[in-house]
C-alpha positions in Angstrom: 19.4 5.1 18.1 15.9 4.4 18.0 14.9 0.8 18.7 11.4 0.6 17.9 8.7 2.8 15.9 5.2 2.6 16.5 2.6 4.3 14.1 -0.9 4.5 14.8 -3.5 5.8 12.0 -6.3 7.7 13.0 -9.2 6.9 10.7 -11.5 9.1 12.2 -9.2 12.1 11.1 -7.7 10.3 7.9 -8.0 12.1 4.8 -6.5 10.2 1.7 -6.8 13.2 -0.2 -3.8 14.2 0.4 -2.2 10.7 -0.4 -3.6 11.1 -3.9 -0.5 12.4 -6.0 1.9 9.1 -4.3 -0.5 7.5 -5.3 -0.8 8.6 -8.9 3.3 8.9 -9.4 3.7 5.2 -7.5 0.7 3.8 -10.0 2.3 5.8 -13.0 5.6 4.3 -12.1 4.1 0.5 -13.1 3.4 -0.4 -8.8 0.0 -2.1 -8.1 -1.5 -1.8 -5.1 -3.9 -3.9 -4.0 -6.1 -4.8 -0.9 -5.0 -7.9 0.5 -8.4 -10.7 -0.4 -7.7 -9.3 -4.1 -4.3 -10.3 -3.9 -4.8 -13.3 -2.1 -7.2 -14.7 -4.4 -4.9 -14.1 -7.5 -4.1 -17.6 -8.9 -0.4 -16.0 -10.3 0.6 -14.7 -7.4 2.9 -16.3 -4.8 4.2 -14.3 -1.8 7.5 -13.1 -4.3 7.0 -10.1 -6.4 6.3 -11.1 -9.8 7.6 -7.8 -11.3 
């Protein structure tokens, strides 16, 4: 059993080309994802999912 996970992202070899169809398929499925300042400044939006 595995207690702890750590993930590290290395943006110097990140590519998020290859993200692209998730990200399609996720945004066809009805999800928004947005960057956190956009969401934050979102008058309708509390930290619950409003969907």
């Amino acid at each position: 059993m595995v207690d702890w996970v750590r993930l590290e992202l290395d943006v110097k070899k990140f590519d998020d080309a290859d993200f692209a169809p998730y990200l399609q398929k996720a945004q066809a499925a009805g999800n928004r994802l947005r960057r956190w300042p956009t969401w934050a400044k979102d008058q309708n939006t509390d930290r619950r999912s409003t969907n």
